[in-house]
C-alpha positions as CSV (number, residue, x, y, z in Angstrom):
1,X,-48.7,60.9,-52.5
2,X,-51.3,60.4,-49.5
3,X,-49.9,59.0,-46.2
4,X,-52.0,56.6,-45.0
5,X,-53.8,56.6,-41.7
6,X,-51.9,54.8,-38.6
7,X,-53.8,52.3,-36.2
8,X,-55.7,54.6,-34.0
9,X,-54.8,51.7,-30.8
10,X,-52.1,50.1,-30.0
11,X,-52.4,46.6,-30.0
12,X,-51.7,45.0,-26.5
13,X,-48.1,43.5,-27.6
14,X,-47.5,47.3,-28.3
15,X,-48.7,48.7,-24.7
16,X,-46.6,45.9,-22.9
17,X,-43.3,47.5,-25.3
18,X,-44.6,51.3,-24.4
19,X,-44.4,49.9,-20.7
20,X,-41.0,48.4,-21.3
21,X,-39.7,51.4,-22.5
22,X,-41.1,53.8,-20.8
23,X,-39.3,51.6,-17.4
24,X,-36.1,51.5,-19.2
25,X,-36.3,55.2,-20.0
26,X,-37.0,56.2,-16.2
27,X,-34.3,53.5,-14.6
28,X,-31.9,55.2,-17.4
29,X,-32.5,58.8,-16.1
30,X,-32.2,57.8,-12.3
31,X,-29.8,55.1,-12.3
32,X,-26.8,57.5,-11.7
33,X,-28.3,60.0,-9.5
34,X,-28.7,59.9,-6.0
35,X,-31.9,59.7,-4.4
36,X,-30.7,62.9,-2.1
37,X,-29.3,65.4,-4.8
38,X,-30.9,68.2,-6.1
39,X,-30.7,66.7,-9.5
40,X,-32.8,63.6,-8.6
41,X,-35.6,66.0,-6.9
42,X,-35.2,68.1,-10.6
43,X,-36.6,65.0,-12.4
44,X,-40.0,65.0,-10.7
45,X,-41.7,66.7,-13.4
46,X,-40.1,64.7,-15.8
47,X,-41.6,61.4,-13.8
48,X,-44.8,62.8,-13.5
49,X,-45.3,63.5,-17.4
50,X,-44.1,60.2,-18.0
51,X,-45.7,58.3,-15.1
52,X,-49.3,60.0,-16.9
53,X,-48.4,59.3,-20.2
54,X,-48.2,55.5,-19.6
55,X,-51.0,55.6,-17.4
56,X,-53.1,56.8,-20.4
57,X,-51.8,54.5,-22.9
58,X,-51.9,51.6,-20.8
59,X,-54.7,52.3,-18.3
60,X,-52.7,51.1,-16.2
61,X,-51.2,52.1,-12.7
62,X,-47.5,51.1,-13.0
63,X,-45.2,50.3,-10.4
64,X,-41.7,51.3,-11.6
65,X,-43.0,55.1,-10.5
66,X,-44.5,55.9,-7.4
67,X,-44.0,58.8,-5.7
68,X,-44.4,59.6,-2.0
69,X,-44.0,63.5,-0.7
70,X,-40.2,63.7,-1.3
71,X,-39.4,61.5,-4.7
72,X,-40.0,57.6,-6.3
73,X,-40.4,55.0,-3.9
74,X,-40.2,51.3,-4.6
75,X,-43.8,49.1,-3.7
């Protein structure tokens, strides 16, 4: 049986869910660490894949993530 081909974009409802989630996923990673342990500064990378991810799929700048030189800082 052939699969058939997905929609190559998302549609814009879509994006604004892929946002969504992507937020929850970050504030669900963080939201039990302190901003000073070692295992807050170990998510970085982690933050930075996902902060580039949703840039790409949104185009998009978003403000949940926005890192200054020592970890996410709130706008």
């Amino acid at each position: 049986m052939a699969r058939s081909k997905g929609s190559q974009q998302l549609s814009q409802a879509e994006i604004e869910r892929f946002a969504t989630a992507a937020e929850a996923l970050h504030l669900s990673i963080i939201s039990r660490l302190s901003p000073h342990s070692d295992d807050y500064r170990q998510t970085r990378v982690l933050h930075e894949v996902l902060l580039k991810a949703v840039r790409e799929v949104t185009g998009k700048e978003v403000a949940f993530i926005q890192w200054n030189g020592t970890g996410p800082s709130k706008p």
